[in-house]
N, C-alpha and C positions, 0 to 999 in steps of 0.2 A: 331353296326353290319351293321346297313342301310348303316352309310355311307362309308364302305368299298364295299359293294355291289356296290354301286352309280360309285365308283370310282375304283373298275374292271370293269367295263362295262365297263365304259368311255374312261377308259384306252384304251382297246382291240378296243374299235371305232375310236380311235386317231391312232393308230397301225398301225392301217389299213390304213386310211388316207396318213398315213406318207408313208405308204408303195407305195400308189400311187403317190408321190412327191411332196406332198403338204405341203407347211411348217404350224407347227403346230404355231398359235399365239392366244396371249391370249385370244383375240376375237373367233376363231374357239374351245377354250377350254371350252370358258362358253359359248356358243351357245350349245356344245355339251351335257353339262351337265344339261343344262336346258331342253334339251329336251326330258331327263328322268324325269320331274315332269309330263308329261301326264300320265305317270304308278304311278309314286312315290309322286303321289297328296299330297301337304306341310301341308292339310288340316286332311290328313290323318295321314302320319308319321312326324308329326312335327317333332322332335328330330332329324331330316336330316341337319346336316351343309351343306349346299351347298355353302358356300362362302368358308370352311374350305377345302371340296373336291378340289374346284377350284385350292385354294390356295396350296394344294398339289400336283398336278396336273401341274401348273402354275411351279411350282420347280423343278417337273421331266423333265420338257423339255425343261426347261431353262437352266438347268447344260452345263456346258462347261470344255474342257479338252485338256491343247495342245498335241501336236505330239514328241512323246517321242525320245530324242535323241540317239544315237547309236555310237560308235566307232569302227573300226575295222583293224583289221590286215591282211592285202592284203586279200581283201575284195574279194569274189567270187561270185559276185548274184545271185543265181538261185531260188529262190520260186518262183519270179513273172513269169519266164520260164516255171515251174512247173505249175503253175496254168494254164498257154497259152495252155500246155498240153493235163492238168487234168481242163477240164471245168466245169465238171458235179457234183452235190453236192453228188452221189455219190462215186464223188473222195476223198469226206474228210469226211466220214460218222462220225467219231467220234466227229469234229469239227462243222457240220452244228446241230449235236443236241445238243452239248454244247451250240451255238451260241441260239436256240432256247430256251432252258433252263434256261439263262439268260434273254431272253426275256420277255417271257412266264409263269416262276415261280419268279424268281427274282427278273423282273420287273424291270433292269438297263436301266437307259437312253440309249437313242439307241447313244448317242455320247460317251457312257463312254464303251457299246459295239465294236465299232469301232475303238476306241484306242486299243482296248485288242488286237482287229484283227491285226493292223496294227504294235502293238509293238513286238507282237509273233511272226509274221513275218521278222522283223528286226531279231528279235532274231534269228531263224530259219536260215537266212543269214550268221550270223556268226558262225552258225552249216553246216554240209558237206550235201550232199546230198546220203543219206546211199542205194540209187538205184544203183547209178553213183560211186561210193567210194570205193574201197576195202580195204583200212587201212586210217585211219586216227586219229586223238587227233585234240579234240578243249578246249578251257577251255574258258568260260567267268564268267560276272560277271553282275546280273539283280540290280539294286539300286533303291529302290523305300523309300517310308515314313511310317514309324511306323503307325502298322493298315489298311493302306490306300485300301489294296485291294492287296497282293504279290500272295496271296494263288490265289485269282482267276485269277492269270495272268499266273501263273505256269502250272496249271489246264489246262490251255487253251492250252498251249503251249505246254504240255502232248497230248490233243489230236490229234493236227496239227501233233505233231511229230511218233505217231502211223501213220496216214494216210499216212505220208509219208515215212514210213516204219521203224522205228526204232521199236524194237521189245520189248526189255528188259527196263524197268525205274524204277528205283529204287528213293524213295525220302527219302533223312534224314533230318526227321521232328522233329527236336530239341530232349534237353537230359531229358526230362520228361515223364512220360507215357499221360499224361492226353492231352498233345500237341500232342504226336503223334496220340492219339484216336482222336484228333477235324480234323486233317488231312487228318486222313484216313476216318472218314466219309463226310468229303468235298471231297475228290479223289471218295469215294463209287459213291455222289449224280452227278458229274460231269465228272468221265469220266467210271464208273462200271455199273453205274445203278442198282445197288444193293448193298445190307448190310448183312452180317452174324453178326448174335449175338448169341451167345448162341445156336448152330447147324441152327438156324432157319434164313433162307434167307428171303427178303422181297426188291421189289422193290422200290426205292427213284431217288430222282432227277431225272437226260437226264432218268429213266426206267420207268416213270410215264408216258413221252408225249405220247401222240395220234401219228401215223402215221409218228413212231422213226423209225431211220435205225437200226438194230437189231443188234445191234456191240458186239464179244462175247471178254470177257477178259476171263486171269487165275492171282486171285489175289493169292498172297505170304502172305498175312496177313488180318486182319480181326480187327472191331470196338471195337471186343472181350476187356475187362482189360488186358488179356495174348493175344493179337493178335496180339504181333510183333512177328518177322520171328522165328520158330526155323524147321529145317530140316524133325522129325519127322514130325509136324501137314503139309507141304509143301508134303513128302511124303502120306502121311494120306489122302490129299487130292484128289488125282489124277493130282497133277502139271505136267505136261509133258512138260520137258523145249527143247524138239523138235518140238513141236507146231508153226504151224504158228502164233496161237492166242498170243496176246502179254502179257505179263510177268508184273506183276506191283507191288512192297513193295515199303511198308511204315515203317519205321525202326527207332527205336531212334540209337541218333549220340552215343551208349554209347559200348564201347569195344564190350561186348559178343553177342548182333546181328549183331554186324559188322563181327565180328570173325567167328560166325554161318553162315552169307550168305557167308563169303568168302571159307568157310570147305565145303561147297553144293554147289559152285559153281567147286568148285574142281575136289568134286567126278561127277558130272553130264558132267561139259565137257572133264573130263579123260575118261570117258565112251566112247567118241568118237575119243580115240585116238589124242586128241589136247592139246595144253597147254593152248592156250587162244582160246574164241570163237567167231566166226565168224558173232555171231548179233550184231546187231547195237545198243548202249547201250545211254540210256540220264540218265546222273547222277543229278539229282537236289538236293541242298545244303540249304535247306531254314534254315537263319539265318547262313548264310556261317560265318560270324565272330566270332561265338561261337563255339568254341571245335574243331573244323576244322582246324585252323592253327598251323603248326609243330615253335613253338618257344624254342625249345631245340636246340640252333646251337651258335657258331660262329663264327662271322663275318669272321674273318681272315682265317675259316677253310673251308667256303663252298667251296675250288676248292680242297679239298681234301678228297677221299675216306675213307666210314664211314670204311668199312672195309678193313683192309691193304692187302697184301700182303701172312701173314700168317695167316686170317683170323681171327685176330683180329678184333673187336668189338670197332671203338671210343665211349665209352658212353655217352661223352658229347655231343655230336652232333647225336647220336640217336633220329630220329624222336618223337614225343609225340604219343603215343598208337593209340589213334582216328584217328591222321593224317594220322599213319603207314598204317594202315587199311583201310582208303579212301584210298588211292594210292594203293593198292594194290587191292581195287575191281576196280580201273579205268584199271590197268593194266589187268586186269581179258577176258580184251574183246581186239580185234583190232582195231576195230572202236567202236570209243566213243567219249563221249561229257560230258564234267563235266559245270556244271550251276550254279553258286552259285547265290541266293537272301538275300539280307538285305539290312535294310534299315541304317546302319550304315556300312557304310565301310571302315571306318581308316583305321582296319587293315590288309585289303585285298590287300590294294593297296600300302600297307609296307610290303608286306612277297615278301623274296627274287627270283632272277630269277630263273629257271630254266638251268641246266649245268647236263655234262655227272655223277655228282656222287649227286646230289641231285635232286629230284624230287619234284615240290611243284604243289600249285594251284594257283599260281598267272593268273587273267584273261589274257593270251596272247592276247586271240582272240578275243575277244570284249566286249566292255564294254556299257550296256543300262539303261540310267539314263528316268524312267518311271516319268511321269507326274500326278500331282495331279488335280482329279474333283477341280473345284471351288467349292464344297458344302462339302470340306473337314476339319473338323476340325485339325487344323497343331499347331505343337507348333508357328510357322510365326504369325498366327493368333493372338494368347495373343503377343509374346514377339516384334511382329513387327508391326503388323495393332494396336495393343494394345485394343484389346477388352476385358471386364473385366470378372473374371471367378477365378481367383486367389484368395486366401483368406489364408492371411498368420497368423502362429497360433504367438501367442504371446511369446517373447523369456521370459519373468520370469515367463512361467509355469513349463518350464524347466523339460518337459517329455522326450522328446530326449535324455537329459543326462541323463536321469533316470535309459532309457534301458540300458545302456552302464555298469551300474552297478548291470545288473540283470545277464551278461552274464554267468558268472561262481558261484554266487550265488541262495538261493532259491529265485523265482520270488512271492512269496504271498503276496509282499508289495507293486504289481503293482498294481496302482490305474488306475479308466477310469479317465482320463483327461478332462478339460472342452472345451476343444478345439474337441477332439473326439465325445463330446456329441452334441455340434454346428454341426457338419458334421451328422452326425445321423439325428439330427433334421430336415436339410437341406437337405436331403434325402427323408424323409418325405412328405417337401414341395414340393419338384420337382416332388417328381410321385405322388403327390395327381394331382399336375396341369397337368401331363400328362395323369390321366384319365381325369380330366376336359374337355382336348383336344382331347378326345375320342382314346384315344390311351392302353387303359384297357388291350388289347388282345397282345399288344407288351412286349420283354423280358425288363427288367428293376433292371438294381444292382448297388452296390455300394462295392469298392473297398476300404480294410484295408489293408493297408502295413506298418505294423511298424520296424518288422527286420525279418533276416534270420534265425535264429533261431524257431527251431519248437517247441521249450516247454515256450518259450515268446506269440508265437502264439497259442497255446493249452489255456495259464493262460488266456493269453485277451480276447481269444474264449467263456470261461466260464462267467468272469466278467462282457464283452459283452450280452451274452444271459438274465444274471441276471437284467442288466440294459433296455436292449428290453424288457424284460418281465413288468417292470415297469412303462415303456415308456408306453407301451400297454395297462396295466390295468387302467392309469391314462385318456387315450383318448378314450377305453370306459364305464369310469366311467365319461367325460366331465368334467373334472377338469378343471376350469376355469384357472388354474396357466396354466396348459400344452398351452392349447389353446392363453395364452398372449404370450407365450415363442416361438410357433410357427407362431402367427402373429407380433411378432418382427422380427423374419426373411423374412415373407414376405416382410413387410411396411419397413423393416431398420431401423437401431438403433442399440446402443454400446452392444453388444455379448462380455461376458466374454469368457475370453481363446483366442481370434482373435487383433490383431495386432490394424486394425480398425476400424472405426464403420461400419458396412455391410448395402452396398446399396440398397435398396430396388427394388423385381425382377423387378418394370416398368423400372425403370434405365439400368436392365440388358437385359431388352424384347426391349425397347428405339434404344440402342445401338448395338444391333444383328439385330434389321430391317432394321439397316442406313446401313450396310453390304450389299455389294450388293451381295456378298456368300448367306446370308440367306433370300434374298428381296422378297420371294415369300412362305415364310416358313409360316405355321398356329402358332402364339404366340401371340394365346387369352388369356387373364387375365380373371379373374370372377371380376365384381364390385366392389364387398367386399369381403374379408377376412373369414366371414361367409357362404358364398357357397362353400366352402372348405369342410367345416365338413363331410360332407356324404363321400367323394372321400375320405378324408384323413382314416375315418374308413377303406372302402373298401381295400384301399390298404396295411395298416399296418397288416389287414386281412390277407392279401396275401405273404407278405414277409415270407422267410426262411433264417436261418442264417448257414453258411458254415463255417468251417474252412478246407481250401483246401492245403495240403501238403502232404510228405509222410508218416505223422506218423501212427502207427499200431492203433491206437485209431480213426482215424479219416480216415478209408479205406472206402469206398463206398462214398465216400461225392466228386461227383462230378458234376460238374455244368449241364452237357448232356442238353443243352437248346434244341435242336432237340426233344429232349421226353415231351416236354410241347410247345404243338401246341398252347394255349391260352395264351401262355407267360408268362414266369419264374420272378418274384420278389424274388431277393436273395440280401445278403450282404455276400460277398467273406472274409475270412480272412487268408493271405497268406504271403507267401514271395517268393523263387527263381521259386516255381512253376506255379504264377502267375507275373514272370517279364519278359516274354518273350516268343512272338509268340503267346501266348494262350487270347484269346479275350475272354472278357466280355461284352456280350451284354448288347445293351441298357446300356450301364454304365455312367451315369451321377450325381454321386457324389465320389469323391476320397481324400480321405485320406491317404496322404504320407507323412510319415517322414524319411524312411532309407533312409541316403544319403549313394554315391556311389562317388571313386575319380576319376571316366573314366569318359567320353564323352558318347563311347558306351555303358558302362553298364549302366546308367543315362537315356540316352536317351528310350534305350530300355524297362526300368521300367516306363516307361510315358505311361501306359496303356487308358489313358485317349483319346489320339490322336483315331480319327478316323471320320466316316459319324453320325451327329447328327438331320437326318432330324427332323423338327418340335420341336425340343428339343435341342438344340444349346444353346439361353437362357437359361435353366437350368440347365445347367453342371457347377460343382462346383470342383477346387482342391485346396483344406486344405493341406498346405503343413508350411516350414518351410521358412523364409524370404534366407538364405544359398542357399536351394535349387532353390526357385526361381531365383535367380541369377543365377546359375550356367546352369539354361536351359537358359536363355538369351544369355550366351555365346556361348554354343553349338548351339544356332539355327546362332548365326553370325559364328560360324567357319563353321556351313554346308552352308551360304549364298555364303564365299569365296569356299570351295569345289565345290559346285556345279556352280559357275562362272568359275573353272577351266576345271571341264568337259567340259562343254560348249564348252569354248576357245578351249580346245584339241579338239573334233568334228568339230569343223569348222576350224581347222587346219588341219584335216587330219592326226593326227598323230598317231601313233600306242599305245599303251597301254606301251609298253617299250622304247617309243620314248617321252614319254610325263609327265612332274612332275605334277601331283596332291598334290599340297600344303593342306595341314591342320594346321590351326588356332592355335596356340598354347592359351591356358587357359590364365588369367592376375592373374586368381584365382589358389585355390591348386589343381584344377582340371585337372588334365593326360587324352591326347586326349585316351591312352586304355592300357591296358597292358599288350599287345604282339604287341610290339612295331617293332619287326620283324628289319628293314635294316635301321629302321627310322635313319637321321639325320635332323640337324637342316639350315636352311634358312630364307632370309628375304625377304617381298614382297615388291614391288616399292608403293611410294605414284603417279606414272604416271597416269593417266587415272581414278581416283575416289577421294573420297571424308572421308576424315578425321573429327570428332569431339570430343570434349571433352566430355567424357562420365562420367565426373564426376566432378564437379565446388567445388570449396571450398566456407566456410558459412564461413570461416576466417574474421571479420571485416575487419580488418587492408589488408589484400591480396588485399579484393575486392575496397576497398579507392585506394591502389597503382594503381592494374589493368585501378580502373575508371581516374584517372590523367592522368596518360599515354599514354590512348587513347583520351582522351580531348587534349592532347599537340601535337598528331599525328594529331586530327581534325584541329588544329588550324591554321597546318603548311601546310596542305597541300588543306584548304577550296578552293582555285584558282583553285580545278580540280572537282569541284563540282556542277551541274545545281540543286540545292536546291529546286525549284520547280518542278522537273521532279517528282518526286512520292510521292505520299503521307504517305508510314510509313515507307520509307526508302533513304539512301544518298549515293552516288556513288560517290568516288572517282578512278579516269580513272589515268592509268599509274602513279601509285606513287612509286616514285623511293626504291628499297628494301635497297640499301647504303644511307646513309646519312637523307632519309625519314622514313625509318623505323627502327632507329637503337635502338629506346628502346624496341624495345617487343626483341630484343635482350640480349645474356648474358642474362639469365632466369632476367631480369629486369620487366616483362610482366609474371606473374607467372601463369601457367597450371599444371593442373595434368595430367600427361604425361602415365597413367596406360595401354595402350597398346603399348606403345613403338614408336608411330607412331604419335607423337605429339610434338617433337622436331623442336623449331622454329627452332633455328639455324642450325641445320642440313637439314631442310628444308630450308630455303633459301639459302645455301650453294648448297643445289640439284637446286636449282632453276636459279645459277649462271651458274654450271657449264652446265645445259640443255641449255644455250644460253636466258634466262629471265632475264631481268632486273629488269624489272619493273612487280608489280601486280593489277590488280583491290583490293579495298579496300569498303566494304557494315557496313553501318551498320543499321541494319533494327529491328522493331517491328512491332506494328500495328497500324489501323489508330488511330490517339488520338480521339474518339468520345467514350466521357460517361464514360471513364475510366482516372485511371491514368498513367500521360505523363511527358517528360520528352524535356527540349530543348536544344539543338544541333545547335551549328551558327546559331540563329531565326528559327530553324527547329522546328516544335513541331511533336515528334515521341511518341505514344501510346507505354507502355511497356505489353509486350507477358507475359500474363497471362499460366504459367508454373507447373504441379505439379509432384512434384518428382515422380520418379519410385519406391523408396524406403521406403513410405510413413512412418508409423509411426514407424520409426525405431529407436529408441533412441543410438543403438552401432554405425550407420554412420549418426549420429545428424551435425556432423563438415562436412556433404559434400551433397551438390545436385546431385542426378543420375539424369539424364536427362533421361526420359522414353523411351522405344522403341527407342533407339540409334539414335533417331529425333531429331534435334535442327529447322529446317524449314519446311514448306510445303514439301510433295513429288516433287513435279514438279519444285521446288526453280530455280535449277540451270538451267532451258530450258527457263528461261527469258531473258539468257545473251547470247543466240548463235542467234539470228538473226531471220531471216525469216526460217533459217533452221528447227525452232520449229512447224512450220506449216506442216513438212512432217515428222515431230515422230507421231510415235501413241499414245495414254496416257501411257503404259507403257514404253514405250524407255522414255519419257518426265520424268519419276520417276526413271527412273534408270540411276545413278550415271555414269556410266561406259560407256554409250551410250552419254548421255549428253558433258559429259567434254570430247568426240573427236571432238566435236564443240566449244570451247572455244579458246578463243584466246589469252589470256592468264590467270594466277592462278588468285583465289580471292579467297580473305581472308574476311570472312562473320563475325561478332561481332554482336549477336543476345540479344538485351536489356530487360531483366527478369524484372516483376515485384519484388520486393523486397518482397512484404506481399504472395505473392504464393512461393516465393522461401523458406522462410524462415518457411511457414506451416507446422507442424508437422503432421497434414491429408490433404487427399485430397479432392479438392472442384471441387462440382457437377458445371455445364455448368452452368454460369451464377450466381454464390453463391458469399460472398463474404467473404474474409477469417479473421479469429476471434483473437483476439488480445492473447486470455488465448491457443490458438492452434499452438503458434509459438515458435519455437527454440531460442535460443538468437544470439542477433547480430542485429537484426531489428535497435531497439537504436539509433548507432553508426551510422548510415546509413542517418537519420536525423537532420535536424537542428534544432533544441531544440526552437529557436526564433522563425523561420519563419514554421516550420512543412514542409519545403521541403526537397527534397533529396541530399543529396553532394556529394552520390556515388552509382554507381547504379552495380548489377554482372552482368555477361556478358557469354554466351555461345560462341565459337569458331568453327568453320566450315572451312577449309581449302581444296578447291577443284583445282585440277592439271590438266591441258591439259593430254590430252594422246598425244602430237607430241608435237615436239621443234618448234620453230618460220618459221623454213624451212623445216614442214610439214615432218621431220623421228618421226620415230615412237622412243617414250621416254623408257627406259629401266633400270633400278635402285631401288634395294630393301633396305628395312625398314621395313618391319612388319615381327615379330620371327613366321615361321611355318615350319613343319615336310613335309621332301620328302624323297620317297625313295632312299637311297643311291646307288644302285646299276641302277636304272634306272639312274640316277644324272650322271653317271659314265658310262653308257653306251651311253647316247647324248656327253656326253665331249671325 
């Protein structure tokens, strides 16, 4: 409790500070906090972390967040005019106490408050100015990251948009009750300042500050279980929707409150003699690509009216109910604004145009792709910086299939799996160590998802409780068994049920401090394993076990972390009502097995994504080896997406002017399904960087491969300064005819699994862009202390490599190559010149910026250790790998006499100019991804 004291204070000293212009650094942060021991004497309250405060302290204001980009459709600017105006704070009373409230209770970094500012104002740009406007329609599209913070960008941009006078907003906060209850008391605390529950009002959030501007709403709904819209309780209330006071619901996306606001909105503006009304409306869509999009059509029919002539009804092409009815409360007003947010939007930006007989919500008007804190836990993080946190269950427990056979029978022969009890266990450990870290008073759960089914989840809810109960009574009884089982997870060691053997947490605290995301974060360890025991009691103490769904058995069990000020320990057990929009605080341990064949529905079940201060380290997801892969993809098809947005923004192109390409799967994995106008496309290999994401363990391939490149070395050593580097050899213009004609005719065998690895078709691109000739690398590391490998009297160290796939035995015949890395980030800014002296670190790591400085391709052959490649687990920094731990094929690879190698595998990297030799810009696709057809067809 001290040291949260310690560290409000300090905080509100630094505030201030800042406030006067003074940049906060780490030196003025522990000056400050020290200067609380003349009260807070160490002698007195010893038990005061002051290196821990620091250390928290040191994070918050170290956060960094870029500036979110925007696209828009003849773009009208007027906020910043508006502001030049309206200078006075209060001109935007609803917004400068949101702004404080974030401040003040919240406690956001003041850079991650200034993004909000700067993003909602974008937004607001590509909204009309409802002063100035007498009719209007705008429709955009907010894209941000699972978890990351949409609710409080919305919120914001709720209040901006009152101030500036839009009157009516309505938010559809997804199709469950228990999401639209966490909504509507985030909207209460942020833009109401108040809560009804149960008749009984009470102020929260912006209604708590000190020397608030006293902003009055008329809310349509309430926190209430029954608090979404229905007409009577709106009448009941004294709504008076002639008020200047602004109008605000929160509504699920589900037919009958759509239907109910749209029947009240009827009667109230037929009262005035009108058909539609004349306020200014903000529609906000949050999780726009759930339920929202009309996919009853098609193709060949949208230029033709649903209803004929004889008023006829086409039923195929009747809109989807949900849709009907959003379009019809947008139609409900003359000026308006529909807003959709997610953080998945395939399928928003595949649903068809707009024309006189169909009406959709395609974003016309612009499109804002929001920016992640640096302190954001992302799936980028695991499946791309590759930080460990995954923990894949082992496939011969064979629980997964299990369910699959409970669907339509009785479930009493579900058993807890031992993989399920690893994850429990590990639950455990992480909030014992997160009271250690004096973090007691924080929410803290853990996440079951095994299926969508609610009497799977009721069975495992009970078997679950039975086995807590057991957990329980053994830890305080100090059964030495429990206590070895729980310091094998800490220390690491082989865990039944789990794929691997699990790392032990320093490994995992090691690798989250090297991050420069978490380089300020408090990830204290205890000594020993035994100053655990008190916390671990305390907390198992505290834990409650939920089964969260709609069943009639299990009504009142909902999470309300708002109603435990001291901080909620719970273990959620759920399915569709916790796979979307609805957050689980503090959740650092997860358990997932249902897999899903979309992108988005996938993505969106990754409740794990989110802000992990001080607790980053200990987040865990127990999942299945399938799944994990399958988020590896979707995090590279959102890498090319959001490279697209990009592109389109700095192109200036309009949202109907511009293809947003999506990644197609290699796996069985469908970008979504409401696939809406999608067709198919290929991206160019121009301007970025290609690799084999999957090498074969084949003996015999990897003998061919190594020959082959030995006989290309041999021919063409005359273009080679063999002393110029030390773990690597450049050959300069090697001709692609005649020089390189074996890796030709698949003679040089790849596995070609995203389509985008076709020598011959690449060098064929490569002719006809005016390339002759390519640079040719083949690189490792330096040969010191390990082993190496020689190359025309080169001695080149082989790259100590471990699969992504670690102990998999079903892709035993292939090496993943981890985090879709074969070299260094920076690799390719070693070959543009002095030019690399004016990238910054990240233009230097990105592929795309890089290769518009090359001067011509290169073809990079990256030389694997054999005993890492061929590892059946992964080995710790610096281990060395075990002979009884390998796949086979090792073997063959050696020479039985002389114990050297004959053949060595070899990763592949293939990086492309973005221009031809005379500086045009290169233009030719190869890689399978989805664009909208109707856009596709409206540029052409």
């Amino acid at each position: 409790m001290n040291n949260k004291i310690i560290k409000d204070v300090a905080h509100a000293t630094l505030n201030g500070l800042k406030d006067t212009g003074k940049d906060i650094t780490t030196v003025i942060i522990r000056e400050t906090v020290f200067s609380f021991q003349n009260i807070y004497s160490p002698d007195i309250f010893p038990n005061i972390n002051w290196e821990g405060v620091i250390n928290e302290l040191e994070s918050h204001y170290t956060i960094t967040i870029g500036i979110s980009e925007t696209l828009y459709n003849h773009r009208i600017p007027w906020v910043r005019n508006y502001k030049q105006n309206n200078p006075n704070l209060s001109d935007f009373p609803f917004w400068n106490n949101y702004k404080r409230y974030l401040s003040e209770i919240q406690q956001l970094p003041q850079t991650v408050i200034d993004e909000i500012d700067q993003s909602t104002d974008a937004i607001l740009d590509g909204m009309s100015n409802p002063r100035e406007t007498d009719h209007f329609e705008k429709k955009g599209l907010v894209i941000g990251y699972v978890q990351s913070g949409k609710t409080g960008n919305y919120v914001g941009l709720i209040n901006k948009a009152i101030d500036v006078g839009y009157q009516f907003i309505v938010v559809l906060a997804g199709m469950h009750n228990n999401l639209r209850q966490q909504t509507q008391f985030r909207i209460d605390q942020g833009v109401n300042g108040k809560q009804k529950i149960n008749g009984e009002e009470t102020a929260v959030g912006v209604g708590t500050l000190m020397n608030r501007f006293d902003n009055q709403t008329q809310s349509l709904t309430t926190a209430d279980v029954k608090g979404d819209f229905n007409s009577a309780a709106a009448n009941m209330n004294g709504i008076n929707f002639n008020l200047e006071a602004p109008l605000i619901a929160v509504i699920k996306k589900n037919v009958h409150p759509l239907k109910n606001m749209n029947k009240w909105l009827e009667n109230v503006i037929g009262i005035n003699m009108e058909s539609q009304s004349n306020k200014a409306v903000l529609i906000i869509d949050d999780e726009a690509d759930q339920a929202s999009i009309n996919n009853n059509f098609k193709l060949e029919d949208l230029d033709a009216p649903i209803i004929d002539e004889d008023g006829n009804i086409d039923e195929e092409n009747r809109p989807t109910a949900i849709n009907a009815r959003i379009v019809d409360l947008i139609n409900k007003f003359s000026r308006r604004c529909y807003t959709g947010y997610t953080a998945t939007p395939y399928a928003n930006v595949l649903i068809p145009l707009d024309n006189e007989h169909h009406q959709s919500i395609f974003p016309e008007d612009f499109i804002v792709r929001l920016k992640q804190p640096s302190n954001y836990l992302g799936p980028e993080k695991y499946f791309d910086q590759g930080l460990p946190g995954i923990m894949e269950i082992d496939s011969t427990e064979g629980f997964p299939g299990q369910l699959k056979s409970y669907y339509k029978e009785e479930v009493e022969a579900l058993n807890m799996p031992d993989s399920l009890k690893v994850a429990t266990k590990q639950f455990i450990v992480s909030g014992a160590l997160r009271f250690f870290r004096g973090q007691e008073r924080s929410h803290m759960s853990m996440l079951i998802h095994v299926s969508h089914l609610t009497m799977i989840q009721n069975h495992l809810g009970d078997i679950f409780k039975n086995y807590w109960s057991e957990l329980k009574y053994r830890i305080e009884n100090n059964s030495e068994i429990m206590w070895a089982e729980l310091s094998d997870l800490f220390h690491g060691g082989n865990i039944d049920g789990l794929t691997d053997q699990v790392n032990s947490q320093e490994f995992y605290t090691q690798a989250y401090s090297e991050n420069e995301s978490f380089a300020n974060n408090n990830f204290d360890l205890p000594n020993s394993f035994s100053e655990l025991r008190d916390y671990i009691r305390s907390f198992v103490a505290a834990v409650e076990i939920l089964v969260v769904n709609g069943a009639r058995v299990n009504r009142g069990q909902s999470l309300d972390y708002h109603l435990y000020p001291h901080g909620r320990k719970v273990i959620a057990i759920g399915g569709n009502t916790m796979s979307r929009g609805l957050t689980l605080e503090g959740l650092h341990t997860s358990y997932f097995i249902r897999h899903a064949r979309t992108f988005d529905t996938l993505m969106q079940m990754g409740r794990w994504f989110g802000y992990r201060s001080n607790y980053a380290d200990l987040c865990r997801i127990i999942t299945t080896t399938e799944i994990a892969i399958d988020f590896g993809e979707i995090c590279y098809a959102d890498t090319i997406m959001n490279e697209n947005i990009s592109a389109m923004i700095r192109s200036n192109a309009s949202p109907r002017d511009f293809l947003i390409k999506i990644r197609q799967s290699t796996t069985s994995l469908s970008v979504t399904s409401k696939m809406g106008v999608a067709g198919p496309m290929r991206l160019s290999w121009a301007g970025g960087e290609v690799i084999t994401n999957s090498i074969s363990r084949k003996p015999d391939t990897i003998i061919n491969n190594h020959n082959i490149l030995c006989k290309i070395i041999d021919g063409v050593k005359g273009k080679c300064n063999i002393n110029e580097f030390k773990n690597k050899l450049i050959f300069k213009n090697v001709n692609i005819d005649g020089e390189l004609d074996d890796l030709k005719n698949d003679k040089f065998l790849i596995i070609n699994s995203n389509g985008s690895l076709d020598l011959d078709k690449i060098f064929e691109f490569y002719k006809t862009s005016g390339y002759e000739t390519v640079d040719i690398v083949i690189i490792g590391r330096n040969p010191d202390n390990q082993d190496s490998y020689t190359f025309i009297d080169k001695e080149i160290g082989l790259a100590q490599r471990n699969t992504a796939r670690k102990n998999d035995k079903e892709t035993s015949n292939h090496f993943k190559v981890p985090n879709g890395k074969l070299t260094d980030a920076n690799y390719l800014s070693d070959f543009i010149g002095d030019i690399k002296n004016e990238l910054t670190p990240k233009q230097k790591r990105t592929p795309s910026e890089t290769c518009r400085h090359l001067k011509r391709p290169i073809i990079t052959f990256v030389v694997l250790d054999p005993k890492f490649f061929y590892s059946s687990i992964n080995i710790e920094r610096g281990g060395i790998p075990s002979i009884e731990n390998m796949h086979d094929g090792l073997e063959a690879l050696i020479d039985s006499d002389t114990g050297e190698y004959i053949a060595l595998p070899y990763g592949v990297s293939i990086a492309t100019p973005s221009y031809l030799p005379n500086s045009t810009a290169i233009n030719n696709n190869s890689v399978d991804v989805l664009v909208n057809q109707m856009v596709n067809d409206n540029i052409n």
